[in-house]
Steps between C-alpha positions, in 0.01 A plus 500: 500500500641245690770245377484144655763207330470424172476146383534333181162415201529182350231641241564856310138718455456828375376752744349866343606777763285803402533810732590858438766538773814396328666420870225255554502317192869497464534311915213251396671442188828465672390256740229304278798413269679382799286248555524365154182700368546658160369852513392780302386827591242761404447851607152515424154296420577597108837393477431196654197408286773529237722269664237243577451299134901469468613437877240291597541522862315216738447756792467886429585726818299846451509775692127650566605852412704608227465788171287440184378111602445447854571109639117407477441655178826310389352162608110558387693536136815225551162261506328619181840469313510136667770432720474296742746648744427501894462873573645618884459827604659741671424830695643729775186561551308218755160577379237231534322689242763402235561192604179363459487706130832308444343184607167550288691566168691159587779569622685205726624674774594854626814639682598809665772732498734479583580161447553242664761244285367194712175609478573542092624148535209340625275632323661467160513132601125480549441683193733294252402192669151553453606591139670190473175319590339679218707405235495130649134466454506677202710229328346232650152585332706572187616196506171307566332681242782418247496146607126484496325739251353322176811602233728306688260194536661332184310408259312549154248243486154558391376316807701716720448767361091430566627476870662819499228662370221402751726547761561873437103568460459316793822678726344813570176392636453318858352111341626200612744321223549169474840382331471192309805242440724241510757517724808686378314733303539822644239518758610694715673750260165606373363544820789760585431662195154555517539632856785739406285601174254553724373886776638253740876499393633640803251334715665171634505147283495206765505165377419187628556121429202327601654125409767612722331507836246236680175629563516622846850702397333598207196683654715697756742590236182664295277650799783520783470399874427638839741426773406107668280425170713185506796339650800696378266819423738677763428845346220689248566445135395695220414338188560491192159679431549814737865508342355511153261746591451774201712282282489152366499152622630199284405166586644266314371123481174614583386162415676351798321676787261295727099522457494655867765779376327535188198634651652739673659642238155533329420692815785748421456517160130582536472712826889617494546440862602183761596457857870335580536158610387500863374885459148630575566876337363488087778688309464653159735529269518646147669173247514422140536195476641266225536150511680194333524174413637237297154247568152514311325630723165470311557150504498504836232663605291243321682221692409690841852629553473834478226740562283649228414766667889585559611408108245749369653804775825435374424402119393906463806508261637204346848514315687163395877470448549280210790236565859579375480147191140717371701868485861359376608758316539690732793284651757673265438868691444300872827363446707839401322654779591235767845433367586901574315472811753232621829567361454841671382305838845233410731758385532370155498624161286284261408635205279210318394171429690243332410338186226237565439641853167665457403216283560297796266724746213531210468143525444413834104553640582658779273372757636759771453763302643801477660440869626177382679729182614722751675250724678317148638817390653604866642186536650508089670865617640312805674220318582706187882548478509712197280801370286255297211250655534174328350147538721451774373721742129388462363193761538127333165491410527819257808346323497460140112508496398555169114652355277198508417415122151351621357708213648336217722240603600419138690852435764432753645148448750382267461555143253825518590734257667818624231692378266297735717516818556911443125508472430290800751739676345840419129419528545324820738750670230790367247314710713488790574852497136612413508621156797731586776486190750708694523222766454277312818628224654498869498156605565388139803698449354630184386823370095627510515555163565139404199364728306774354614348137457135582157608688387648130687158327293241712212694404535496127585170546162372674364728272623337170654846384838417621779632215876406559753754581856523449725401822565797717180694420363438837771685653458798299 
């Protein structure tokens, strides 16, 4: 084996050495731990399938031949245990024939004795690069699916719910959806999550704008463009149909694309093919498609500005995200959830809401949304100086808002009994928060036990069967 100069890993991996010639593993171990490796050795295929679970090595290097468990044999069963460990082998024997069995029962690469240490060096690169590439992508879809998978779209409301429910029946099947909304709602969040709840999860998601771009950019951006199509076409461009192809495509303000781009998008959605801007050659492609928009689009196809024939392609499956002011109790959880999502983006520990804070935010109608909620809150975590949000951090126009009293004025002005004002407060906030005691006992700064006692009270009351208790009994 020949020695070249050793330099110096920034990163330490763990490297397996399995061979049954103690000289050999000893020199690779030597002069993998050099380099900054960490190392273990094994003497055989069973000893090292021992090792494996514990050590959890990035890159195994097996010799083909050894006693008991041979290097292939070793790597056929270090895959039904379920590491994920690049496997190089090595032989003194140059064989094509076990190369290409090394090869077939996935191993990365294949060396020969006796080694070559820049040869090791190179190709332990490849391997734990490629390794490193892996575990990149890995994460990545980890994280997309954790960002975009239905649990952690937050939110209880019945009306969500509803949306969540037609948009997992419809997920696994290739119809068109069409995402219904105000803006600010979550549009797009759905969309991701029906694709990645969908065969097509690892297919790619490409989304497009279509308010964003004038007509002409528009239809290149969706069909592409031969070379000289038009001035500045200096080269062929894909679009984003061919780059979708086997996944899904989300167009978002469908409502804003032209009547000439709208039909041929019925072409596509009817015959699943098109020709590039400029182009002559009819391309296929395979697209789910699932569109958006924040207009009422019924409406206009009866004014003439939008095609029937196009609504009723897309309108296969409707869903409609309800507005933040109709679904407000579920503010309380949006809020935790965005205030952890921001103090770890800020670096900050906050650890709740002050008194009167969440009143504040259950007041307002929201007309941005849940994007609008969003943008409040990271802004609150910005300007927050302690581990408390208060009044202070929330825009002007939030300050010191109070719950309108439009449904009985009378309770809340000067000389109501308290009685009348601690009923106003608790069948009010109730109907903010849906129904739910425990947020409601939340925001209140009471216990569910008490609304669940004054609940039974105003009853009795209405009722004519209301008997006085002592003081305190409510709190029992």
């Amino acid at each position: 084996m020949t020695t070249p100069s050793l330099g110096t890993r920034v990163a330490k991996e763990r490297i397996l050495v399995v061979d049954d010639e103690q000289n050999a593993r000893v020199a690779l171990r030597t002069m993998l731990a050099e380099e900054g490796y960490e190392v273990l050795e094994a003497a055989d295929g069973e000893e090292a399938l021992s090792l494996l679970p514990g050590f959890g090595p990035s890159v195994v290097l097996a010799d083909v031949r050894m006693p008991r468990l041979d290097g292939i044999t070793l790597l056929k069963r270090a895959r039904e245990q379920g590491t994920d460990a690049v496997f190089v082998m090595m032989t003194a024997f140059a064989s094509v024939e076990a190369a290409v069995e090394a090869m077939r029962a996935g191993a990365e690469n294949y060396l020969v004795k006796p080694l070559d240490f820049n040869a090791v060096q190179v190709v332990l690169a490849k391997a734990l690069e490629k390794l490193k590439l892996q575990r990149d992508a890995q994460n990545l879809r980890e994280r997309v699916r954790d960002r975009y998978s239905f649990h952690n779209i937050v939110g209880d409301a019945p009306e969500l719910q509803a949306v969540f429910d037609v948009v997992k029946r419809a997920a696994p099947t290739r119809a068109t959806v069409l995402i219904l909304g105000e803006s600010g709602t979550g549009k797009e969040l759905v969309a991701q999550a029906l694709h990645e709840e969908s065969p097509r999860a690892d297919k790619p998601f490409i989304k497009v704008n279509c308010a964003a771009l004038s007509e002409t950019l528009l239809e290149s951006e969706l069909f592409g463009h031969e070379k000289g199509a038009f001035t500045g076409a200096i080269g062929l461009k894909e679009g984003r149909f061919e780059l979708a192809d086997g996944g899904t495509l989300f167009l978002d303000e469908i409502g804003e694309v032209s009547p000439a781009l709208q039909v041929k998008l019925l072409r596509v959605l009817q015959q699943r093919e098109f020709e590039r801007v400029g182009g002559t050659r009819t391309l296929k492609v395979d697209v789910r498609l699932v569109a958006a928009t924040n207009r009422d689009l019924a409406g206009m196809v009866k004014t003439g500005g939008f095609r029937e024939d196009l609504y009723y392609r897309l309108n296969v499956v409707a869903v409609t995200l309800p507005p933040l002011r109709d679904r407000k109790g579920d503010i309380p959880a949006l809020v935790t959830h965005f205030i952890a999502k921001y103090a770890k983006a800020y670096g900050k520990e906050i650890k709740a809401l002050a008194a009167g804070t969440l009143n504040a935010l259950l007041s307002h109608d929201w007309p941005g949304n849940v994007r609008e909620l969003e943008n409040v809150v990271e802004r609150a975590v910005v300007l927050c100086k302690g581990t408390e949000l208060d009044g202070d951090d929330l825009p002007p126009t939030l300050r010191g808002l109070r719950p309108r009293s439009d449904r009985s004025p009378g309770a809340l002005i000067p000389g109501a009994t308290l009685y009348d004002i601690e009923r106003e407060a608790i069948v009010r906030t109730l109907e903010m928060v849906g129904g739910s005691t425990s947020r409601a006992a939340e925001i209140l700064g009471i216990s569910v036990r008490k609304i669940q006692y004054r609940q039974k009270e105003y009853k009795e009351r209405e009722e004519g069967h209301y008997v006085a208790r002592p003081d305190g009994d409510d709190e029992a």
